[in-house]
MMTF fields as JSON, N, C-alpha, C and O atoms, coordinates in Angstrom:
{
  "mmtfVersion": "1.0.0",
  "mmtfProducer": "UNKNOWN",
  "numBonds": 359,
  "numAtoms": 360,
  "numGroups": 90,
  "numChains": 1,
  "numModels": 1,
  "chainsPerModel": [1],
  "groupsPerChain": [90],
  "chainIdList": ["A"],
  "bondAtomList": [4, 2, 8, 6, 12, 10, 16, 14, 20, 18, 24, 22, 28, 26, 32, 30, 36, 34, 40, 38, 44, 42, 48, 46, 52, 50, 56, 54, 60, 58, 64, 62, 68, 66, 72, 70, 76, 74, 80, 78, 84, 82, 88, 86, 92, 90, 96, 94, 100, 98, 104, 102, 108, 106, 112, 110, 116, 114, 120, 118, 124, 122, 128, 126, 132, 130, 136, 134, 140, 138, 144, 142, 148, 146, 152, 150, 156, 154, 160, 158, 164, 162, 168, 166, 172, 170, 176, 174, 180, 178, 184, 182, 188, 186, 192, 190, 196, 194, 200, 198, 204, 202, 208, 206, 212, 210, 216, 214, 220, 218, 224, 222, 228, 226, 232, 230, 236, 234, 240, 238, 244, 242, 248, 246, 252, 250, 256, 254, 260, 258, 264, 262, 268, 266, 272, 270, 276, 274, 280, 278, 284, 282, 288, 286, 292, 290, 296, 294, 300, 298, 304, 302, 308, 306, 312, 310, 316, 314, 320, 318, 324, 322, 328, 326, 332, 330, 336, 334, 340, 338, 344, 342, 348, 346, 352, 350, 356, 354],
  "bondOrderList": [1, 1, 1, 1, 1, 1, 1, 1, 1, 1, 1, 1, 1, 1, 1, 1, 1, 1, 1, 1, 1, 1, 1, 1, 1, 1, 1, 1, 1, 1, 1, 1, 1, 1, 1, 1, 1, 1, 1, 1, 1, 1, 1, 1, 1, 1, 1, 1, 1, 1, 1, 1, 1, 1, 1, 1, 1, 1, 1, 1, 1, 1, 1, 1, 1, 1, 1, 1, 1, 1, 1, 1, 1, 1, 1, 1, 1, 1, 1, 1, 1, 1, 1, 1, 1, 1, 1, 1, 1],
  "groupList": [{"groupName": "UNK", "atomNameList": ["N", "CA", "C", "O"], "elementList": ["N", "C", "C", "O"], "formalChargeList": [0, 0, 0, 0], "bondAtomList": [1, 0, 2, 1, 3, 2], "bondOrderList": [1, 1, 2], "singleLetterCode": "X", "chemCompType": "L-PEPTIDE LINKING"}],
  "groupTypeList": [0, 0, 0, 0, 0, 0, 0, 0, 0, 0, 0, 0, 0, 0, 0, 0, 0, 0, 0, 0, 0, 0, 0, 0, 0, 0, 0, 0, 0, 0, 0, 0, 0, 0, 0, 0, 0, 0, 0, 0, 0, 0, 0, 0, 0, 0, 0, 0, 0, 0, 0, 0, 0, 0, 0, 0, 0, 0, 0, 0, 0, 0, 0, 0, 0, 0, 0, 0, 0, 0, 0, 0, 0, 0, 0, 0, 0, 0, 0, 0, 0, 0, 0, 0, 0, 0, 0, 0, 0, 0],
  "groupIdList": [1, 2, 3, 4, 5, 6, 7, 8, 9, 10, 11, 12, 13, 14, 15, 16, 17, 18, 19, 20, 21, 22, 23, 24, 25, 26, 27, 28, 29, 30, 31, 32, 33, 34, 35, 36, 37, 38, 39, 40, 41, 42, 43, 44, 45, 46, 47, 48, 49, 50, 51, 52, 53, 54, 55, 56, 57, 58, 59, 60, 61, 62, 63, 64, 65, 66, 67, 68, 69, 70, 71, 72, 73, 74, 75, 76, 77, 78, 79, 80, 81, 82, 83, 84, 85, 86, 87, 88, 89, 90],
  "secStructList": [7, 6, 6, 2, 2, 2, 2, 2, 2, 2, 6, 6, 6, 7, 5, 1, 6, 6, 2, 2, 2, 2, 1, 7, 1, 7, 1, 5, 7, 7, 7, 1, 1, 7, 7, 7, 4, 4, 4, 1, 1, 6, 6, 1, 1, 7, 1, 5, 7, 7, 3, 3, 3, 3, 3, 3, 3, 3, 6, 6, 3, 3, 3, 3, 3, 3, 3, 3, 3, 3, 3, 3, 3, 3, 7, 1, 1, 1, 5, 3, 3, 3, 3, 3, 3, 3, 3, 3, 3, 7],
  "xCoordList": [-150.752, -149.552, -148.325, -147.273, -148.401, -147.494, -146.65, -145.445, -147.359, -146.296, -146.236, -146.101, -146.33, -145.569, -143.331, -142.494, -143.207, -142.159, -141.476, -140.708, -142.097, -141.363, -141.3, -140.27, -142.51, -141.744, -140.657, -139.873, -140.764, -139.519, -138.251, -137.224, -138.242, -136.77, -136.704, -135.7, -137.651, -137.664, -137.12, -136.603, -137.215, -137.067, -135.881, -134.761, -136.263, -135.082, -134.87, -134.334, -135.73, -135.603, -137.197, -137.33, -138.592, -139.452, -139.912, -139.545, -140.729, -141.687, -143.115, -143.409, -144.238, -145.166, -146.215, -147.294, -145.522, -145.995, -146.102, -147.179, -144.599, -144.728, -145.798, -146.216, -145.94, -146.475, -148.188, -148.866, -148.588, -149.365, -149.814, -151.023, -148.924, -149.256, -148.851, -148.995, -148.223, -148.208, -149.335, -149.965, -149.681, -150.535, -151.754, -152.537, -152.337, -153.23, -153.577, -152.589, -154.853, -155.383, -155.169, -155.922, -154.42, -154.653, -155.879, -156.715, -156.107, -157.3, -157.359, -158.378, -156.076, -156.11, -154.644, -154.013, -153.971, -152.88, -153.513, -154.611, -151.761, -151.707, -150.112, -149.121, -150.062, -148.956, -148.218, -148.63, -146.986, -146.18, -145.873, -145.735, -145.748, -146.215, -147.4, -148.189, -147.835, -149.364, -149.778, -148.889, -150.817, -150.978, -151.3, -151.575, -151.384, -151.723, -150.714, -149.815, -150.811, -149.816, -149.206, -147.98, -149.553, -149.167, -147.956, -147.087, -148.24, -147.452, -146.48, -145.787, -146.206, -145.589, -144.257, -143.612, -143.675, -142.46, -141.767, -140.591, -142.855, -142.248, -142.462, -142.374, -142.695, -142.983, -142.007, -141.999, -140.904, -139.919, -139.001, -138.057, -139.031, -137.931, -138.39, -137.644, -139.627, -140.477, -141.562, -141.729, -142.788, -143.188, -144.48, -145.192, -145.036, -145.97, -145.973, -144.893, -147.503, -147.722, -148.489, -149.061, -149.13, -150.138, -150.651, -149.96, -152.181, -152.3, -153.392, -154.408, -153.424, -153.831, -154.304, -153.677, -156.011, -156.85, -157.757, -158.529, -157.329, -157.879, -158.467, -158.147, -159.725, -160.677, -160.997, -161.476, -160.864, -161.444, -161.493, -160.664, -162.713, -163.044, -161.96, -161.131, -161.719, -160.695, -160.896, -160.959, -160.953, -161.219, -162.761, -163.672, -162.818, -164.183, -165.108, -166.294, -164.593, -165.458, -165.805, -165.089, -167.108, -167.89, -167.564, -167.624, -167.156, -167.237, -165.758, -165.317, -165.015, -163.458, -163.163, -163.582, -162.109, -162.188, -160.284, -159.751, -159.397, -158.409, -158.048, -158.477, -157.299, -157.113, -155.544, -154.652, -155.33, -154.304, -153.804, -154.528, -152.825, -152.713, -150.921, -149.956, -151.24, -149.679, -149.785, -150.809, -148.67, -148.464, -146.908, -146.011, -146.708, -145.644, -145.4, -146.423, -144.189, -143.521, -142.8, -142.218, -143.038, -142.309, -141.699, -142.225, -140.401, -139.493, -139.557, -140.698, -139.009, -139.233, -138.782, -138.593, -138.6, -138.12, -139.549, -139.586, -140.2, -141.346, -141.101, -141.744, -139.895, -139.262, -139.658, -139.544, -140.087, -140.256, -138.953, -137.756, -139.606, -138.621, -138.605, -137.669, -139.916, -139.681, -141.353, -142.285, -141.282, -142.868, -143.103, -142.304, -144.179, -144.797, -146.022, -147.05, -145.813, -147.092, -147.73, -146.912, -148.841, -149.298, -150.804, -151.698, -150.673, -151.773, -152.305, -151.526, -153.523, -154.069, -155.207, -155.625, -156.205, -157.15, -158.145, -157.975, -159.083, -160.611, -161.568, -162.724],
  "yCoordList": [-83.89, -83.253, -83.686, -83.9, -83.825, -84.636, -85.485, -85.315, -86.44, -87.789, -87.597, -88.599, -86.331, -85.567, -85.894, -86.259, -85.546, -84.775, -86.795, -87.036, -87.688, -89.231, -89.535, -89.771, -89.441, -89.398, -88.679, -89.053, -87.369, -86.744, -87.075, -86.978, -87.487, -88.485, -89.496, -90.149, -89.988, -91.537, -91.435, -92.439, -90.194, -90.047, -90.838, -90.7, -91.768, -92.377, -94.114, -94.987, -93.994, -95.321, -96.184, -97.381, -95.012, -95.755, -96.392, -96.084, -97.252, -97.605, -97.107, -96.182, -97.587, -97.403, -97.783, -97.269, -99.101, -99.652, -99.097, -99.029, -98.334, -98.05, -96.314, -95.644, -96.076, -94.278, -94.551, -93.935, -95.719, -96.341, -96.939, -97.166, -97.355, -97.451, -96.559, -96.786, -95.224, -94.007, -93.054, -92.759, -92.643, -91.953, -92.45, -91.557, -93.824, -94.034, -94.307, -94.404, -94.465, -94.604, -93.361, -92.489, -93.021, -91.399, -91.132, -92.03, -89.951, -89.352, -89.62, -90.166, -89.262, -89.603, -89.88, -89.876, -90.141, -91.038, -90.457, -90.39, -90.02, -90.326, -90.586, -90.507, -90.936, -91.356, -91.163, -91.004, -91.105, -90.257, -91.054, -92.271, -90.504, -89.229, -88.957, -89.899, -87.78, -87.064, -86.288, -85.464, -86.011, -84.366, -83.473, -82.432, -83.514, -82.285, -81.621, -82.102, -80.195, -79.248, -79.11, -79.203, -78.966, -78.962, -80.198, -80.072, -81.366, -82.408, -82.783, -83.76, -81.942, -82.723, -82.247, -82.522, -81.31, -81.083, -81.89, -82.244, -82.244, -83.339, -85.276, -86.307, -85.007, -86.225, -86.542, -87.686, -85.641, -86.171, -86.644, -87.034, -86.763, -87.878, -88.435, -88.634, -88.738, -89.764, -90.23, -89.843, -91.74, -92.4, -92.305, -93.106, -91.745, -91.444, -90.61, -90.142, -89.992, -89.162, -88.866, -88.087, -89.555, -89.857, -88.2, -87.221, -88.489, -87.141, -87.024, -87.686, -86.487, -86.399, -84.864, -83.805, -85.259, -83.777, -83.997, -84.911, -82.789, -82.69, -81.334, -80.358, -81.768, -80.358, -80.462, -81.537, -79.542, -79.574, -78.014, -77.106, -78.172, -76.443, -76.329, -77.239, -74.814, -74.12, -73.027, -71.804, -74.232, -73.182, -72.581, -72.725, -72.06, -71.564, -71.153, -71.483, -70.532, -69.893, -71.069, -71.758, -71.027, -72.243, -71.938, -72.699, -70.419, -70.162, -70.18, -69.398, -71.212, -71.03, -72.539, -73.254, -72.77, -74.178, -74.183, -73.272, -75.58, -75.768, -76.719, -77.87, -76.206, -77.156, -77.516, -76.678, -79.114, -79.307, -80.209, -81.159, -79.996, -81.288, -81.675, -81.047, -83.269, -83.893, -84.221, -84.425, -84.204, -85.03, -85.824, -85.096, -87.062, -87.456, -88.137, -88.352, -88.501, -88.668, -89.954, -90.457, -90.375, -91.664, -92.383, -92.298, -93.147, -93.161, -94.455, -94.724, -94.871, -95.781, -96.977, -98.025, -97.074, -98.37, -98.146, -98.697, -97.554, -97.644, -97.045, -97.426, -95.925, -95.307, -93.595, -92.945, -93.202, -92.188, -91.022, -91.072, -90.066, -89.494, -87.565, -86.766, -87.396, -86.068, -85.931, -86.734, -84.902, -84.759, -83.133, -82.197, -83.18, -81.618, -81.543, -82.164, -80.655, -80.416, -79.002, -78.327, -78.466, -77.419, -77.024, -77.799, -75.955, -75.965, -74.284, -73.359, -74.223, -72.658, -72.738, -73.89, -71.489, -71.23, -70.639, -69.597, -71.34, -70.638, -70.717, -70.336],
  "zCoordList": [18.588, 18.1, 18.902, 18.3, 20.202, 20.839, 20.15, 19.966, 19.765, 18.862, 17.377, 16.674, 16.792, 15.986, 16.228, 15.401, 17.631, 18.156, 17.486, 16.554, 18.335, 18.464, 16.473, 15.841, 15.977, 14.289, 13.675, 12.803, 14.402, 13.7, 14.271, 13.599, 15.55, 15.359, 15.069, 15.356, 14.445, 13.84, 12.368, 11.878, 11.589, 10.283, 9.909, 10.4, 8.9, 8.521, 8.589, 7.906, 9.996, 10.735, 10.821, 10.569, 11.341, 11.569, 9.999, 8.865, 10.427, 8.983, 8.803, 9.561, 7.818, 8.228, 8.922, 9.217, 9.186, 10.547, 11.499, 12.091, 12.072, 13.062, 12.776, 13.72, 11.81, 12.147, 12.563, 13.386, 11.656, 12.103, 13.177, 13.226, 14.335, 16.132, 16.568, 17.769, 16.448, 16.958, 16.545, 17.561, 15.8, 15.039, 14.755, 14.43, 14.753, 13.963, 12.517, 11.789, 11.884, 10.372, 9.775, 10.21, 8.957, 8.347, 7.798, 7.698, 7.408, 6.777, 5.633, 5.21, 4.601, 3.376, 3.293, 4.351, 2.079, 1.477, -0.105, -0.657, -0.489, -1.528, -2.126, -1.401, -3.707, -4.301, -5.091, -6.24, -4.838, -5.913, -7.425, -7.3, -8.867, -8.777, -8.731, -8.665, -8.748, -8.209, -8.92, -9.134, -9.535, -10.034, -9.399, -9.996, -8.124, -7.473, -7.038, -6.349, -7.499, -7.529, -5.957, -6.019, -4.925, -3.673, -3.179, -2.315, -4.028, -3.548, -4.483, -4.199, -6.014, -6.92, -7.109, -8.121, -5.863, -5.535, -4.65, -4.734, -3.505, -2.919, -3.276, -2.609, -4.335, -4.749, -5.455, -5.912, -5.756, -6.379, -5.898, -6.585, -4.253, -3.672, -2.554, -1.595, -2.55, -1.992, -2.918, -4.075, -1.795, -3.065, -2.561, -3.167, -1.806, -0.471, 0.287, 0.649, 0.936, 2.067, 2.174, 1.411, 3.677, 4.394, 5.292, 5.571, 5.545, 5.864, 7.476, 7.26, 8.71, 9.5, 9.579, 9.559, 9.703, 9.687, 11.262, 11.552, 12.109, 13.62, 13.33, 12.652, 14.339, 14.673, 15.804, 16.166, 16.604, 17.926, 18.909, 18.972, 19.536, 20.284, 20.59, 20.596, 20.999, 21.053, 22.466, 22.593, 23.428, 24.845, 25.036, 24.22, 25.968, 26.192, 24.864, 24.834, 23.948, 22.694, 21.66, 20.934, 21.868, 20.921, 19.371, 18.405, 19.453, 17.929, 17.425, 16.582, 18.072, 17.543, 17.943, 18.853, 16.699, 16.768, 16.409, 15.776, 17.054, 16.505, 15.53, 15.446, 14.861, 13.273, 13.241, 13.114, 13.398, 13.358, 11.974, 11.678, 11.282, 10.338, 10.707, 11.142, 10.172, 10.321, 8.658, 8.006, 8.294, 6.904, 7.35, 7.776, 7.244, 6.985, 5.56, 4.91, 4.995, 3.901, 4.075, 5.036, 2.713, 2.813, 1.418, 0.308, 1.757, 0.715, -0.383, -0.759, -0.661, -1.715, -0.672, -1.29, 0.494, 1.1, 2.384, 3.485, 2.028, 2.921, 4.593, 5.571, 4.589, 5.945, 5.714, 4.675, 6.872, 7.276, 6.624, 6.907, 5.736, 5.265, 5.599, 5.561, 5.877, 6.428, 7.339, 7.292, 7.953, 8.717, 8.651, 8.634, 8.628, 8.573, 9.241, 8.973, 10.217, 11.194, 11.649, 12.273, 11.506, 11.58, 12.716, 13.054, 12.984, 14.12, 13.645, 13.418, 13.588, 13.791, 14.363, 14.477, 14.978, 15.077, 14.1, 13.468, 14.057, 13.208, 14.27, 14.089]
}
């Protein structure tokens, strides 16, 4: 989640090159337009958005785990256009 913080001031500027040597292979990708209801609001002013799914224990308790996701967005010139990042416990 750290290099969350370096994309979101990149918005605008990085490519997907670069989210790709910060971040890594995403989990999934998909493309605008979309039919899936979750993405087909923001698919109307981007053309892409890639998706990062983390699991990992959550401190001493075996029975609790942290769940992080990144999604970033991307525009019709192939640049970082917005980021969304989330963290909870299960």
């Amino acid at each position: 989640m750290k290099n969350v913080d370096n994309i979101k001031v990149g918005v605008g500027k990085l490519t997907e090159r670069d989210v790709l040597n910060i971040l890594g292979k995403p989990n999934a990708k998909a493309f605008c337009p979309t039919t899936i209801e979750e993405l087909k609001e923001d698919c109307s002013t981007n053309t892409e958005v890639w998706g990062w799914y983390m699991r990992g224990k959550s401190g001493a308790d075996p029975a609790r785990f942290d769940v992080s996701q990144i999604y970033v967005w991307f525009d019709a010139a192939g640049k970082v256009s917005s980021v969304e990042a989330s963290e909870r416990k299960e």
